[in-house]
Every structure is written in C-alpha cells, then in structure tokens.
Wavefront OBJ file of the C-alpha trace (Angstrom):
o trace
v 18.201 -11.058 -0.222
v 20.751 -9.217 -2.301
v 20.382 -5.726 -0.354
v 16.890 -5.705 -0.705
v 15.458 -3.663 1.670
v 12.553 -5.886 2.928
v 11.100 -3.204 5.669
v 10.542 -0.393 3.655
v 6.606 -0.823 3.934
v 4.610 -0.839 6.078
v 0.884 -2.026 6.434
v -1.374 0.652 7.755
v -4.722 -0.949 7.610
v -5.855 -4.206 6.758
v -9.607 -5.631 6.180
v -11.328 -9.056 5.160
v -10.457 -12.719 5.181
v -10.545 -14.618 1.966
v -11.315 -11.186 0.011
v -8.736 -8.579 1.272
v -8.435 -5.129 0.812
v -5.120 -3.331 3.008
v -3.682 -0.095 2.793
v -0.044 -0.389 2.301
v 2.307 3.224 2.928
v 5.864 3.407 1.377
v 8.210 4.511 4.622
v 10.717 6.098 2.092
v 8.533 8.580 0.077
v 5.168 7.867 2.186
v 3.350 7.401 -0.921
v 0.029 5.467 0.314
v -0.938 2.332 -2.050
v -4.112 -0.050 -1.756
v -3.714 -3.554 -1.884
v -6.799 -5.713 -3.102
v -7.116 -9.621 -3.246
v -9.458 -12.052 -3.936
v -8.599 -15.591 -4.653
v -6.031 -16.134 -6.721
v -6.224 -12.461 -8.212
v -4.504 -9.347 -6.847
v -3.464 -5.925 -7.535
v -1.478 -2.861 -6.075
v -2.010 0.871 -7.163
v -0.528 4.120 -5.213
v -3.924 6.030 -4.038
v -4.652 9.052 -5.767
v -5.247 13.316 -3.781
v -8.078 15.308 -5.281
v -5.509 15.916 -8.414
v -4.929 12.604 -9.087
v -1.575 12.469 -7.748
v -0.258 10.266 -5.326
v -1.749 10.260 -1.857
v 1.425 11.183 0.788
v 0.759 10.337 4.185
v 1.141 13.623 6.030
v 1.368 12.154 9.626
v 5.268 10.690 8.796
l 1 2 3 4 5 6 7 8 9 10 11 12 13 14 15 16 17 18 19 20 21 22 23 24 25 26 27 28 29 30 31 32 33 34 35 36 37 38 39 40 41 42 43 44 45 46 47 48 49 50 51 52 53 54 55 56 57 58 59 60
C-alpha cells in the first residue's frame, strides 16, 4: 500500500446493521471520531470536549 499505515485506527464501539453509527479512535494522537452510515451515505467527524475541541481518549 505505498507505506500506508493501515492499523493506525482502531474501532472502539460499533452499533446498528444497515444504519451504523461506530466510534472510531486515532492510535497516534487518540483523537476520538464518529463514524455514521446509512445506505449509500456516510460521514466521519473527530468528536468534540465541552470546548469544542477534539475529544482525546484519556485511557491510551
């Protein structure tokens, strides 16, 4: 894959069948993101603290 680090994420929690909704934490920075899809449509977006900055998983 052209040094593409393919396990830097890793899936923390993960609900639904045909409409999905997963929580998705970046191993490097542990930035926290939420995954959402439903049909054909998706999205990704980091999760936000109180301060709208971007949730850190403080566990490691």
């Amino acid at each position: 894959m052209g040094g593409i680090k393919m396990d830097r994420f890793e899936k923390i929690s993960s609900q639904g069948k045909l409409t999905v909704t997963e929580i998705w934490k970046d191993k490097e920075t542990g930035v926290l993101y939420l995954f959402h899809k439903d049909g054909y449509a998706g999205g990704l977006t980091p999760l936000l603290d109180k301060d709208g900055k971007p949730a850190v998983d403080q566990q490691g």
